[in-house]
C-alpha positions, 0 to 999 in steps of 0.5 A: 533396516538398520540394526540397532537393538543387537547395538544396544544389547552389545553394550549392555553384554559388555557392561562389565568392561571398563568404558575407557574411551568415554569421549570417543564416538559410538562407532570408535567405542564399538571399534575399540571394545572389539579390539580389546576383546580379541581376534574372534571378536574383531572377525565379527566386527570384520564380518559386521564392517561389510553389511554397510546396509545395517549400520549408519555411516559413522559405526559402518566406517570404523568397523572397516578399520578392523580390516586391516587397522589392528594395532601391531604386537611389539616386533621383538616378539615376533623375532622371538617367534620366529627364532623358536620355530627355526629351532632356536636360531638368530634370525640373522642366521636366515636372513640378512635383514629383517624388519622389525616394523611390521609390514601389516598388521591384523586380528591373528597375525601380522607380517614382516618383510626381510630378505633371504641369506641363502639367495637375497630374495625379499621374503614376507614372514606371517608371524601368528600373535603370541599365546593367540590360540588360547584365547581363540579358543576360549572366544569360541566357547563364548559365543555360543553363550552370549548370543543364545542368551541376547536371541531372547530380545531380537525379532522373529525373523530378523538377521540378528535372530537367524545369526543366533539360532546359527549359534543355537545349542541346539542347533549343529554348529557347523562352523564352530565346530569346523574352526575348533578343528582348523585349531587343534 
């Protein structure tokens, strides 16, 4: 069974964002919009990039993109990041090379190697993308929305529909609600 209804009813709930990438391919558009949309978004695009049983091989690829092919933030933010929670010193006060480039990069944060100036130990630094948590949070209030009002034109039944009665109002969120609390 491929899934193509919840395809075409994510383009018609995401019609008000701006088609940028008009001459790309389905799978790279969907790829790109989820991207644009933020972290929650690209963890369902994750969670979708795994089910290669639901979806043809060109959408199914670039969904796998999103686990581990998410655009960096800029470095010098996250040296700034990591200055603030050391209580405002330079980074060079703790390490003696830091890699501005990040090592890897993905939907909540990404990674840096450096090398400690206490002991010359190499050290990768999990640094969580700027002003992130806000926009978690506000994605999360969303969805709920957004899928109780989409469940109206899936199939009894189908996996489209059990994943939206899930998110059902009144249904017990259980896991909503667990990542609201792993946030606050």
């Amino acid at each position: 069974m491929r899934i193509t209804l919840p395809l075409r009813l994510w383009r018609y709930s995401l019609f008000w964002m701006p088609n940028r990438h008009k001459d790309k391919p389905l799978g790279e558009r969907l790829r790109l919009a989820l991207q644009e949309l933020g972290p929650v978004w690209i963890k369902f695009g994750q969670m979708l990039s795994t089910r290669r049983d639901l979806f043809p091989p060109h959408i199914a690829d670039q969904l796998a993109l999103l686990q581990d092919k998410v655009a960096p933030f800029d470095g010098k933010l996250a040296k700034q990041q990591i200055e603030a929670a050391m209580g405002g010193l330079p980074v060079e006060a703790w390490f003696d090379d830091f890699e501005i480039k990040p090592l890897a990069s993905a939907s909540i944060a990404q990674v840096h190697t450096a090398r400690l100036k206490s002991n010359g130990k190499e050290v990768v630094i999990k640094v969580i993308r700027p002003d992130i948590l806000p926009v978690i949070k506000a994605d999360l209030k969303l969805i709920p929305d957004r899928i109780s009002s989409s469940s109206q034109y899936l199939p009894s039944g189908s996996l489209g529909a059990a994943f939206a009665a899930g998110w059902s109002p009144s249904a017990p969120n259980r896991s909503g609600a667990r990542v609201r609390k792993d946030l606050d």
